[in-house]
C-alpha positions in Angstrom: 0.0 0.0 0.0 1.6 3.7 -0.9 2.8 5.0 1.9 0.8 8.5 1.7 -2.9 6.2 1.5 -1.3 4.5 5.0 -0.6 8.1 6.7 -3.8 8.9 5.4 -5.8 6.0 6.6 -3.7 6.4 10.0 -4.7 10.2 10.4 -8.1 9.5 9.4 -8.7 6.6 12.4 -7.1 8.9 14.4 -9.3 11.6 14.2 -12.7 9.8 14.7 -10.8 8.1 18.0 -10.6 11.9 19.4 -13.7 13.6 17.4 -16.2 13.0 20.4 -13.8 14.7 22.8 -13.1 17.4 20.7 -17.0 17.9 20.3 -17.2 18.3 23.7 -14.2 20.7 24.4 -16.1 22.9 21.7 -19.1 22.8 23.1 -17.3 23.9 26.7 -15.6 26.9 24.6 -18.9 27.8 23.4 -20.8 27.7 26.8 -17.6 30.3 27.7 -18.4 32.5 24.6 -21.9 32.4 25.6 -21.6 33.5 29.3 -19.2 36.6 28.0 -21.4 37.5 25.3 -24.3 35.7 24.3 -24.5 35.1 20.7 -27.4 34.8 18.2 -30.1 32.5 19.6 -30.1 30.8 16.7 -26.6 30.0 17.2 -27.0 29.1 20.5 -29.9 26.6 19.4 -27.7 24.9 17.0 -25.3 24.4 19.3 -27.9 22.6 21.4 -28.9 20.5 19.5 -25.5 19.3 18.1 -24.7 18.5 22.2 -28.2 16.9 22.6 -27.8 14.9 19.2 -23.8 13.9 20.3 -24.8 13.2 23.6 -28.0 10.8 23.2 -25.8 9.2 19.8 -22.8 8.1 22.5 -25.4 7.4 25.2 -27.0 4.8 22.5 -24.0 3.3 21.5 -23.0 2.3 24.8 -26.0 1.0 25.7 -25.7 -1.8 22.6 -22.5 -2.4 23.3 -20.3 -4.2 20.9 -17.0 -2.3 21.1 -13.8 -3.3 22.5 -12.5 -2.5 25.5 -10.5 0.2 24.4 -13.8 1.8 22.5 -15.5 1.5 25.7 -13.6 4.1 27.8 -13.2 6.4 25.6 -16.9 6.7 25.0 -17.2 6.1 28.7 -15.0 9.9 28.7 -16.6 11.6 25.4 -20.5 10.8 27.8 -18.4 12.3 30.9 -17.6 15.2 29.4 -21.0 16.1 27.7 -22.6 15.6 30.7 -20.2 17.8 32.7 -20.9 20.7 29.9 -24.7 20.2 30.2 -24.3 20.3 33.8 -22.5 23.8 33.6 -24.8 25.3 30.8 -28.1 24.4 33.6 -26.8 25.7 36.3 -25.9 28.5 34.5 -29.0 29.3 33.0 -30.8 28.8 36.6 -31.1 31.5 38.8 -27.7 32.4 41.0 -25.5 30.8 38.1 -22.3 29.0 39.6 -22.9 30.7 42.9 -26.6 28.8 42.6 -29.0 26.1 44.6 -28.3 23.8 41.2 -24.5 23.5 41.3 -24.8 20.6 43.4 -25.9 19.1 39.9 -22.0 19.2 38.7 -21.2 17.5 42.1 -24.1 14.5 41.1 -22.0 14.6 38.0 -19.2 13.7 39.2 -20.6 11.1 41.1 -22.2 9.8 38.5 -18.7 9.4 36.7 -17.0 7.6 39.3 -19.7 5.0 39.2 -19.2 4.2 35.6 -15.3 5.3 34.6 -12.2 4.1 35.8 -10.4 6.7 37.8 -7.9 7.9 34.9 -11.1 8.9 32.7 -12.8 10.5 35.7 -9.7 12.2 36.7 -9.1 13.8 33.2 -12.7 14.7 33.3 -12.9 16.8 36.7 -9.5 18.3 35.7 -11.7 19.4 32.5 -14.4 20.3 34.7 -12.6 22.4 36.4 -10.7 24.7 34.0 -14.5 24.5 32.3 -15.5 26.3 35.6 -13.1 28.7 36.1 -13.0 30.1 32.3 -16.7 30.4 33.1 -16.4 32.3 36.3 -13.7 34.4 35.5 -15.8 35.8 32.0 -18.9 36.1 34.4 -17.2 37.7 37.3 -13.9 39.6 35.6 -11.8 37.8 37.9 -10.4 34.5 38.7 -11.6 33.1 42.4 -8.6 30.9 43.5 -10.2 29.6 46.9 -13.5 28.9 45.5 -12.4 27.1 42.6 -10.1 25.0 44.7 -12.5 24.4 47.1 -14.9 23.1 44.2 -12.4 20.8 42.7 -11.6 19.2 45.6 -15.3 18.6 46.2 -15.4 17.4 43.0 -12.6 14.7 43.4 -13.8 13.7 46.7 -17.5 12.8 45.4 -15.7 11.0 42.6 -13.1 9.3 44.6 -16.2 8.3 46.9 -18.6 7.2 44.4 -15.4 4.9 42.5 -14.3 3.1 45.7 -17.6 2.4 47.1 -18.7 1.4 43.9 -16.2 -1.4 43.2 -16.5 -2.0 46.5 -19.6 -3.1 46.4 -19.6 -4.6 43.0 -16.8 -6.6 44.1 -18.6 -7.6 47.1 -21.6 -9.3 45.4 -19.5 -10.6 42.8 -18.1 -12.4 45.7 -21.3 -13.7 47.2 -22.5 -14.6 43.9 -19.8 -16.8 43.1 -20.1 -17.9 46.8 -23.8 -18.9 46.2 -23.1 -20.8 42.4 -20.0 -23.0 43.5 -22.2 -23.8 46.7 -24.9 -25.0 44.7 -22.6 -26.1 42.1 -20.7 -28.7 45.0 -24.3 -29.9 46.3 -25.8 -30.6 42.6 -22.3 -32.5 42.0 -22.8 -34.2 45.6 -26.5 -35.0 45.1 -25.2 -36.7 41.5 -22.7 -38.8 43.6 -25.1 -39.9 45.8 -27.7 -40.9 42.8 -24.4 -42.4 41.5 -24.8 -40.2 37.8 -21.2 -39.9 38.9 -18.4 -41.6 40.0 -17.0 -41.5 43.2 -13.7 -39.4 43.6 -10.3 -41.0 44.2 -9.6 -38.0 46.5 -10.8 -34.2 47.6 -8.8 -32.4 45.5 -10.5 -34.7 42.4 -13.9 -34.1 44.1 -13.3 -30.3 42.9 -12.1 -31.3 39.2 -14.7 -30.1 37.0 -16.5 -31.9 34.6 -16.8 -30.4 30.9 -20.1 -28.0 30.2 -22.1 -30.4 28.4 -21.5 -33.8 30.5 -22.8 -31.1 33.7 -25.4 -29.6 31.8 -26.7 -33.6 31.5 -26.0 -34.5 35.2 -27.8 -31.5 36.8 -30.4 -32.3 34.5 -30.5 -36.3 35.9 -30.3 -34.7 39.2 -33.3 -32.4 38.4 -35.4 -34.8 37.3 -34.6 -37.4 40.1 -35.3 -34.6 42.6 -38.8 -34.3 41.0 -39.6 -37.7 41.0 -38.7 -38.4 44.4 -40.4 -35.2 45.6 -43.4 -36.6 43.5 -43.2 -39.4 45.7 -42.9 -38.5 49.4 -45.5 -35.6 48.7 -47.8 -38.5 47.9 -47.1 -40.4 50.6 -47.3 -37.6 53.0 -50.9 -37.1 51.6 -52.4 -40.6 51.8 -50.5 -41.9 54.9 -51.3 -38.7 57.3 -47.1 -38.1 57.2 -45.6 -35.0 59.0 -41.7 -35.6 57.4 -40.9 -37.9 54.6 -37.5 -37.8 53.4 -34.9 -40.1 51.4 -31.3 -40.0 52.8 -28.4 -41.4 51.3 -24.8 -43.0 52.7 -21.3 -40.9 51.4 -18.8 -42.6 49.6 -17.5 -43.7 52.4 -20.6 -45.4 54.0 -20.2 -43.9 57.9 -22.7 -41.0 57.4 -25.6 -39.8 56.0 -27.2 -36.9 54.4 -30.9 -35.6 53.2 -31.2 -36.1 49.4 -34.4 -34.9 49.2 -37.5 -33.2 52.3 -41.1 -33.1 52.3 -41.8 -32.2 55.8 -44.5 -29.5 57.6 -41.9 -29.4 60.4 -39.0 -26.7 60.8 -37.4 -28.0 63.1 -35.1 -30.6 61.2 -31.2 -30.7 61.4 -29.6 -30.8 58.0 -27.2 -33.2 58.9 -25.1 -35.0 58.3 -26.1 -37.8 60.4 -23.9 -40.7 62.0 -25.1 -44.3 59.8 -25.7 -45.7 63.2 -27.4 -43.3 64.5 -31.2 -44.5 66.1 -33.5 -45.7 63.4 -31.1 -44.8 60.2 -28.7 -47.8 62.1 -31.4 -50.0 63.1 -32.8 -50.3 59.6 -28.7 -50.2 57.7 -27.5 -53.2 60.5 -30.9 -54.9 59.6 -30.9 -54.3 55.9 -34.8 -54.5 56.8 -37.8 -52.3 56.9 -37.9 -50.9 60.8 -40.8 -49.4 62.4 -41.4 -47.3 65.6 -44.6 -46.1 67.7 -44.7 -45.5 71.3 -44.7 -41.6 73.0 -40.6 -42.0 72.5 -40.4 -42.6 69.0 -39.2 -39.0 68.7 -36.3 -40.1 70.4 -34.8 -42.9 67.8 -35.5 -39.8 65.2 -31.9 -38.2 64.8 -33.3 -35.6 62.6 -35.3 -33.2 64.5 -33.8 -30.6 67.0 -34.6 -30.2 70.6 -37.2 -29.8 72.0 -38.0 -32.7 69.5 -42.1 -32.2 68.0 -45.0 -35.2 69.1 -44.2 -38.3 66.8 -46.1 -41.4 67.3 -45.1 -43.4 65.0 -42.0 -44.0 62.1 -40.9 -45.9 59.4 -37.5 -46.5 58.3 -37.3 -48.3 54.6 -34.0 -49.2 52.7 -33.2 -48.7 49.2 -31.2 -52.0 48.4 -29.3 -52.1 44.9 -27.6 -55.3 43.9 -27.5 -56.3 47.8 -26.5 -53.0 48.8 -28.0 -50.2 50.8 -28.0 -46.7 49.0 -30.3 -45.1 51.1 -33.0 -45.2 53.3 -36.7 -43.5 53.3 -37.6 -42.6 56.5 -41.6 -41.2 57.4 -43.1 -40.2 60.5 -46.2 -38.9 61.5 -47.9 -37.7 65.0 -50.3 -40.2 65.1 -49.2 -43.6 67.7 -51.1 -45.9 65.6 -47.8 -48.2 64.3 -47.9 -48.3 60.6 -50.2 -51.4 59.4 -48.7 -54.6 56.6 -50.9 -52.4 53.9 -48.6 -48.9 54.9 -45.6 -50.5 55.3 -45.6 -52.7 52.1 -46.8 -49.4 50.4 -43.5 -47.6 51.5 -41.5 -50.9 50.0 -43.3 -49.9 47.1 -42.7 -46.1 47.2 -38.9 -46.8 47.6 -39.2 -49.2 44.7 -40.3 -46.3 42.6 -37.7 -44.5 44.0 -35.1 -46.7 43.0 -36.0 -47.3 39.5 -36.8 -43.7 39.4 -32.8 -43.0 39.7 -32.1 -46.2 37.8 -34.0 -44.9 34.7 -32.6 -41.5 35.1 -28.5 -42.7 34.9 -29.3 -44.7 31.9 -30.8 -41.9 30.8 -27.4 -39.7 31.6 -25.5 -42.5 30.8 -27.0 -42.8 26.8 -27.4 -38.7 26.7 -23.2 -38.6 27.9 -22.5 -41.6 25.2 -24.6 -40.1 22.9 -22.4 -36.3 23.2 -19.1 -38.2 23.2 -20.2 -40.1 19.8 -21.0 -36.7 18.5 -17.6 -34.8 20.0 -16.0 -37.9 18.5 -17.4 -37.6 15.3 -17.3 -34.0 14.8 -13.7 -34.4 15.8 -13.1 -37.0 12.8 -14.4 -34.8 10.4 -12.4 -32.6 11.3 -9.3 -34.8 10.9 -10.5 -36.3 8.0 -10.5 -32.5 6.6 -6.8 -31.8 7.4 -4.3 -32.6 4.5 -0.9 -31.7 6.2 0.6 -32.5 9.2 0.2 -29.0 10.8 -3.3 -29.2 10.4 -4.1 -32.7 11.8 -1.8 -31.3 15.0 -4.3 -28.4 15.4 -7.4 -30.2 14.2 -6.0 -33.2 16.9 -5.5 -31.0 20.3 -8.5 -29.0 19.4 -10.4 -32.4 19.5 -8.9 -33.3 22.7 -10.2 -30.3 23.9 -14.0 -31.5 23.9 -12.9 -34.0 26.4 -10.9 -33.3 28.6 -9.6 -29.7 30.5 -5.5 -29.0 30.0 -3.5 -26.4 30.0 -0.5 -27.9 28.1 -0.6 -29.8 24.6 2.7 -31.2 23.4 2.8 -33.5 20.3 6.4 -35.3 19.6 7.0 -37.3 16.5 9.5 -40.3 16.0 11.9 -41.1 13.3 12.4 -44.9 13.9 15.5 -44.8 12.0 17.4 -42.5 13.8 15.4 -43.2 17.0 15.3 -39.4 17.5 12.3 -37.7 18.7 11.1 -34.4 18.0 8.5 -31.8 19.6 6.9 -30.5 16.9 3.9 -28.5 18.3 3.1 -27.1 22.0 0.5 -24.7 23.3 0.1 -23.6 26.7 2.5 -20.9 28.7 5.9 -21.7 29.3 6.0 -24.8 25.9 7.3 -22.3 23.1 10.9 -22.9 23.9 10.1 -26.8 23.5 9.0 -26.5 19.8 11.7 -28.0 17.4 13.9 -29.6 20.5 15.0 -32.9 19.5 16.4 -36.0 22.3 17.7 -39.4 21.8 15.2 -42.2 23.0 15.7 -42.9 26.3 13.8 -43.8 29.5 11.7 -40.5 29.5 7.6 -41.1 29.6 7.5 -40.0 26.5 10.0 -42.8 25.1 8.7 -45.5 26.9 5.0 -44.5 25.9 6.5 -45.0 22.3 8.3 -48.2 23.3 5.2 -50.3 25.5 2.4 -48.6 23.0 0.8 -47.5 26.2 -0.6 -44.2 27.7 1.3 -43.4 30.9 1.9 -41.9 34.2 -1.0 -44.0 35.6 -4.0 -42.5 36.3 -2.5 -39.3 34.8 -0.7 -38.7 38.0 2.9 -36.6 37.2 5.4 -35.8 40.1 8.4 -34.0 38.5 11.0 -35.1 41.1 10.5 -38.7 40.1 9.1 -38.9 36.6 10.9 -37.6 33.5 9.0 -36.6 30.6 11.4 -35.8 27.9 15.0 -35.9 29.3 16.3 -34.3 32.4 17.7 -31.4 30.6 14.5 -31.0 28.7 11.1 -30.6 30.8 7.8 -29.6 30.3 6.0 -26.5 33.4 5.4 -28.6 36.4 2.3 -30.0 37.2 -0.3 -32.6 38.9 -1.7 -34.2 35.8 -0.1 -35.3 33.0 -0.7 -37.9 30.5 1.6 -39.0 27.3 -0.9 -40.8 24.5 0.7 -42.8 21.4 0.2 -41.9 18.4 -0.4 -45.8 16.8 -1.1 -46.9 13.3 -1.2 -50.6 12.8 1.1 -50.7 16.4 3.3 -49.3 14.9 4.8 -45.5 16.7 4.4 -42.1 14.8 5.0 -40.2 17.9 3.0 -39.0 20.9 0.3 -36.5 22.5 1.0 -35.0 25.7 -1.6 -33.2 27.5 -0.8 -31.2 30.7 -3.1 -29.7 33.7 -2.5 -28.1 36.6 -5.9 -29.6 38.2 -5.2 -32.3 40.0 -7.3 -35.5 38.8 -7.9 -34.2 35.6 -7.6 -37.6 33.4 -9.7 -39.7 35.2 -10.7 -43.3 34.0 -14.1 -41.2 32.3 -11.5 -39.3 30.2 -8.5 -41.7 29.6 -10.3 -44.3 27.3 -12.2 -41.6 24.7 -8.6 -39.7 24.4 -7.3 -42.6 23.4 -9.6 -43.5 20.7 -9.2 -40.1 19.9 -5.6 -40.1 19.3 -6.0 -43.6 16.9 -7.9 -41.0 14.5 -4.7 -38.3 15.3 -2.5 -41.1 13.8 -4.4 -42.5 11.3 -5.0 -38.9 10.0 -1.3 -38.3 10.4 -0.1 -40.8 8.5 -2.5 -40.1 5.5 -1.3 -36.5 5.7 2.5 -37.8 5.5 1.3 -40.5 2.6 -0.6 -37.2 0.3 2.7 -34.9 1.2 4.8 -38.0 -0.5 2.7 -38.5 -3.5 2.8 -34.4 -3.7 6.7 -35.1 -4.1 6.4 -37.9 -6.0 4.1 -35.9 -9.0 6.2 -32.7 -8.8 9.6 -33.6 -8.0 12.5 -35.1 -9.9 13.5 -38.4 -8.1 17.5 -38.4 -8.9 17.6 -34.5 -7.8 14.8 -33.3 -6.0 14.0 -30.3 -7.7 10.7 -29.8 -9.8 10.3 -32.4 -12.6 9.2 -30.8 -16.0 5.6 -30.9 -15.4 5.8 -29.0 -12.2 8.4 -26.4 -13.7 5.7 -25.6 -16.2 3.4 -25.3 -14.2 5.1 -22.6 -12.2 6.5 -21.0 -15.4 3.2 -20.0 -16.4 2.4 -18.8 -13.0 5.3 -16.4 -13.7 5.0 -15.5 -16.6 1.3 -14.4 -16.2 2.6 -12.5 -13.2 4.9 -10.7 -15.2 3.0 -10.0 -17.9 0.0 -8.3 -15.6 2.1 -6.2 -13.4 5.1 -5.2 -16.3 8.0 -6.7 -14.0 11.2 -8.1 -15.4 11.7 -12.2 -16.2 14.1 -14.6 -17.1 14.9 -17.8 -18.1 18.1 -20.0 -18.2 18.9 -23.2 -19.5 22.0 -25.5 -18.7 23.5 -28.3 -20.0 26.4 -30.5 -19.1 29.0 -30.2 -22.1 29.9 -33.8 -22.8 27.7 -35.9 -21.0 28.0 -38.7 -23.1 31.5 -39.0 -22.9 31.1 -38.8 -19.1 28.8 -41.4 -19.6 30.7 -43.6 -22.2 33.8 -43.5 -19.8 32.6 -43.3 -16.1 29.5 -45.0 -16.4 26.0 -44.3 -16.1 26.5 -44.3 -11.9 29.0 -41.5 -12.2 27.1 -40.0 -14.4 23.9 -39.4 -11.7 26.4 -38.1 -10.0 27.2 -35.4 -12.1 23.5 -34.4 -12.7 23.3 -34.6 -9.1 26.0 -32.1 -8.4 24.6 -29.5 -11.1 21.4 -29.8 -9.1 23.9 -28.7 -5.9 25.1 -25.5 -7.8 21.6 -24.6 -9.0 20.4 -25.2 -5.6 23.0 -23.0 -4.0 23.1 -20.3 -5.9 19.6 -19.6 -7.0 17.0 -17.5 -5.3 14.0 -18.0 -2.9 12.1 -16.5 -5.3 13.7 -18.6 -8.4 12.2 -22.0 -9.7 14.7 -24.7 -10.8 13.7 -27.5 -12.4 15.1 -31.1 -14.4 13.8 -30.6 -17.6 15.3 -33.9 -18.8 18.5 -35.7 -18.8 21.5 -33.4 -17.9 19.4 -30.1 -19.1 17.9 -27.6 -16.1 15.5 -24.9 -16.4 15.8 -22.0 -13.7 13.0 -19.1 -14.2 13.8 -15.8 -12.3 11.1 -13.6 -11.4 12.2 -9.4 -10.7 15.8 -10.5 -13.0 16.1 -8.6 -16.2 19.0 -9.6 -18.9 22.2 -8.3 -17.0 20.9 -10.1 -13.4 20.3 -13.3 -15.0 23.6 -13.6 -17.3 25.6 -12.7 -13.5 23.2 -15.6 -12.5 24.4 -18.0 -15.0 28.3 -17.0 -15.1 28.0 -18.0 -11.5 26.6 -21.2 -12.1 29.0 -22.0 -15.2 32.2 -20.9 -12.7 31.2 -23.1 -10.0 30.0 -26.3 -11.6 33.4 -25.7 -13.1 35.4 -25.7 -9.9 33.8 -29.0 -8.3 35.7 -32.3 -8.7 33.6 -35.5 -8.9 35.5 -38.8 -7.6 35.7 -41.9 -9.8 37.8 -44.5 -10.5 40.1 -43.3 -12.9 40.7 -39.9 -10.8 39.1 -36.6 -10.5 36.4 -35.8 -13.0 35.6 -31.9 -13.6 33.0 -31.1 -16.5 31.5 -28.0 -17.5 28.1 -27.0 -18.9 26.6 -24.1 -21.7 24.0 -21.9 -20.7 21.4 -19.9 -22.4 19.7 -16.7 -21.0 16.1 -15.1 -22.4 14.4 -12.5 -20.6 10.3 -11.3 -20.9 9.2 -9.9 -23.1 12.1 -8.6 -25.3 12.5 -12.5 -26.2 8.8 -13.7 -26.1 5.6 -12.9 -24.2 4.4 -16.3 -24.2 6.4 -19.4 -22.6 6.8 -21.4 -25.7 8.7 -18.6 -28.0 10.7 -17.7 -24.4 11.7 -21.3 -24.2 12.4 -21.4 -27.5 14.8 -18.2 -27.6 16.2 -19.7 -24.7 17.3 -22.6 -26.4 18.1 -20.7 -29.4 20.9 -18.5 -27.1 22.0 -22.1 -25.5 22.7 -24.0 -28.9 24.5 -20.4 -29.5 26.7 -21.6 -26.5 27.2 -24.9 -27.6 28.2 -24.2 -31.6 30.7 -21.2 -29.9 32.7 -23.7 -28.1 30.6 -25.3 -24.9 31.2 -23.9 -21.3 30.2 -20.4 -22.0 26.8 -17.8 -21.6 25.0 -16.7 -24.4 22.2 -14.1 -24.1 19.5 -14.4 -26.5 19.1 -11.8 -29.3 17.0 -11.3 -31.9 20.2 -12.5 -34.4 19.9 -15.6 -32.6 16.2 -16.3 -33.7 15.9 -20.2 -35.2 19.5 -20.7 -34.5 18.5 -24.1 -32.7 
């Protein structure tokens, strides 16, 4: 782009970044113009409504947000400022002027400022403010007042300062109970899904407090919802036909030594919320029993653990256990004031309630447990597609750790590859802070996680569980950031090792057995992918390189010709082409043989690989002839080009039996469009300047010139 259109462009976003400020400083000049002379109404109604248009445009546009951060405060100070000026031009119009009953409105200002601002903006804008104020007092009053000006800035500042730190205060306050409130209902919805056994139990504390990803919670809270609605479904009914005062279900911690309320129907407030011991009066009667246990008597209250003292009139209770594959999950415990003790008919109708119950949460994780299958298959499969769309290696290493991503929460990504005949490994890719030294360090294999995950085929640490001080990862020079978790994944196709996947939290827990198994099938796709994309990058090579010198084969150099010659053409820029050829390569290869003779192709493709440009193509065009087309070279660049090429193919001596073998080669040299604008008559000067070379005595340059036309 020119550079003027850049400056331009530049001075351009620059002024509509300060335009809404200057409005405002404007309109603050004008309001001092106004107070020492007033101007034309007229005027002075225009100038309203440009501030009442400005003001309510800003006031909109904040309102829909949609700006960066950036955007946001410095519309945050253009509305501060505007409101500061229409604060000065009321008060000024009111009765008493700055000396008034409405300057207090400039205070509510700045209050107003500190609320919504950070403290630079609203410091900029009282300093405003006040220079605002005392232009306007000294044109009204003749004179500048120095103590009340002072007096009113500080005021100002203080309101501010007061408004800004009890503000954030405050703010920061209920963000703080807020998050309070969401992890506490967060930990019992995850505790009531333990307990209903949508989840597994946790190996420790700190794994209690892993989260799960968004959408397997999303399904568990949901489980858990409609458990809880069933079950209150339940006890409500069974508080209405059996004349209940509490019916609750209560279920055993992972541990089994105490219990807790799942879920309460009860017309009494008086009830502890536990938790309670498992042997504590009827809960242990009924667990030790693994039996439905009833109570009546005036001092049934008494074998009730739940209620507070003074305990409430119970005459009867019921304590019935939910068994599960001949274990107790919990229990459903009813009481009621009545002394009666609960008749066959009641108490088989509790078995039956508790049945309900049971299959109630049975139903619901089969439920979770399809829905959670159900989003894996889908993360799995959009995961697939998305490896099956990457076609190099780069992109099946993005494509792979964004996949893993779905599953499971790191912080680190590492992927290594292996080269199984130099048993080298290499990092290739790593995200995360602290990795982007790793990328492109290579190690030996060695006893390192990551080279005895490529030896055993096997994902390792156990568990996920990583302790730097014992476990290496790479080598002991080479390490990835400490953390807990840690798990290395190979990279397998038909058993055999591309490489591996490391993945890296600082959770602790984080690549439980839920995780472990769907990574894993995850990275078979990474592999498989991965060695397609290393398959398609060799038939690339294969179709548009030359197998003896591993520069561009004819087809491919044509290809690209025309790419740059159509370049050329469209934008007028300079082009050449040069030809070579070996001067007497069938005496080389009469005399050395055909194997010395590779050789000598091969070593031309060294010199044209050496010398030539990034910008050049260089290509076999068959037997010991090369092609090299040079885009930005015009006729005196590309002969220096091929002098240099002649010279130093000249210098190298090839080894062979009968001793040292040097050989020369001819060169020809077109350039666009003096010598053709299409491909075929620039080729075809080319070779007309190159048989030029040859008939004038071999191991020379020969630019092409019209004299030269059909000398080939």
């Amino acid at each position: 782009m020119d550079p003027v259109v850049r400056a331009a462009l530049r001075l351009q976003r620059a002024a509509a970044k300060i335009a809404g400020s200057c409005l405002a400083l404007a309109l603050g000049a004008y309001l001092v113009v106004w107070v020492a002379n007033r101007p034309p109404e007229l005027l002075s109604a225009a100038a309203l409504g440009v501030f009442a248009l400005s003001l309510v445009t800003r006031l909109v546009e904040r309102v829909r947000g949609g700006v960066a951060e950036g955007g946001s405060r410095r519309l945050d100070a253009e509305i501060l400022l505007h409101l500061f000026v229409g604060a000065y031009a009321i008060v000024l119009c009111l009765p008493g002027g700055l000396d008034g009953a409405a300057y207090p409105l400039v205070y509510a200002v700045a209050l107003l400022g500190g609320s919504f601002t950070g403290a630079v903006t609203s410091a900029c804008a009282i300093a405003f403010a006040v220079l605002l104020e005392g232009a306007l007092g000294f044109c009204a009053l003749g004179e500048l007042e120095l103590e009340r000006l002072a007096l009113h800035a500080a005021l100002l500042a203080l309101f501010a300062s007061l408004s800004l730190v009890v503000l954030r205060t405050e703010l920061a306050r209920v963000k703080r109970v807020s998050r309070q409130r969401i992890e506490s209902e967060l930990t019992r919805m995850r505790d009531a899904a333990r307990s209903y056994r949508l989840l597994g139990a946790p190996s420790s504390a700190r794994e209690h407090l892993t989260p799960a990803p968004d959408d397997v919670e999303r399904l568990i809270y949901s489980g858990v919802d409609e458990i809880h609605q069933a079950v209150e479904f339940a006890l409500a009914l069974l508080r209405r036909t059996l004349g209940l005062r509490t019916a609750m279900l209560v279920g055993s911690e992972v541990n089994g030594n105490t219990l807790t309320i799942l879920e309460l129907s009860s017309s009494e407030d008086a009830i502890l919320p536990g938790p309670f011991g498992a042997r504590d009066g009827i809960f242990g009667a009924s667990l030790e029993r693994v039996t439905q246990v009833s109570i009546s008597g005036p001092r049934a209250a008494v074998h009730l653990p739940y209620y507070s003292l003074p305990r409430p009139a119970v005459g009867s209770a019921c304590a019935t256990p939910l068994e599960e594959h001949g274990r107790v999950r919990g229990l459903l415990v009813v009481d009621r004031e009545a002394r009666d003790a609960f008749t066959p008919l009641e108490e088989e109708t509790l078995r039956a309630a508790a049945r309900f119950i049971l299959r109630a949460i049975d139903n619901e994780r089969v439920f979770v447990q399809l829905d959670r299958a159900k989003v894996e298959q889908g993360k799995l499969y959009r995961a697939a597609n998305a490896l099956a769309a990457a076609t190099t290696e780069a992109q099946v290493i993005e494509a792979g750790v964004n996949g893993a991503r779905e599953f499971a929460l790191f912080d680190f990504a590492v992927v290594t590859l292996f080269d199984r005949q130099t048993q080298v490994h290499e990092i290739c890719a790593a995200s995360g802070e602290g990795t982007a030294e790793l990328i492109g360090q290579r190690f030996r294999h060695n006893s390192g996680l990551v080279s005895m995950v490529v030896a055993n085929r096997h994902a390792l640490p156990y568990r996920g569980d990583y302790d730097p001080s014992r476990q290496v990862v790479f080598t002991r020079q080479l390490s990835p950031p400490p953390m807990p978790s840690l798990l290395v994944l190979p990279l397998l196709v038909h058993e055999r090792p591309l490489g591996t996947l490391m993945l890296g939290s600082r959770r602790r827990g984080a690549f439980g057995d839920a995780v472990r198994p769907t990574l894993e099938v995850l990275t078979s796709h990474v592999a498989v992918s991965l060695a397609n994309a290393r398959m398609l990058k060799r038939l690339e090579e294969l179709a548009t390189t030359d197998g003896l010198t591993g520069l561009l084969n004819k087809r491919a150099l044509l290809d690209v010709a025309a790419q740059k010659l159509k370049s050329a053409g469209r934008f007028s820029r300079p082009l050449s082409v040069l030809v070579c050829d070996i001067d007497h390569f069938k005496r080389v290869n009469d005399t050395h043989g055909h194997d010395v003779g590779d050789v000598v192709i091969k070593g031309l493709a060294d010199v044209l690989r050496r010398v030539k440009r990034d910008t050049d193509a260089v290509g076999r065009f068959g037997g010991e002839e090369f092609v090299i087309v040079c885009e930005e070279t015009d006729e005196r660049g590309a002969c220096q080009l091929a002098e240099r090429v002649r010279q130093e193919l000249a210098a190298v001596n090839f080894p062979t039996e009968l001793g040292p073998l040097s050989v020369t080669c001819s060169v020809g040299v077109a350039s666009f469009p003096a010598a053709g604008k299409t491909w075929e008559t620039l080729f075809k000067s080319t070779d007309d300047a190159l048989y030029a070379s040859k008939r004038g005595g071999r191991n020379r340059v020969t630019v092409w010139s019209p004299r030269l036309q059909g000398a080939a």
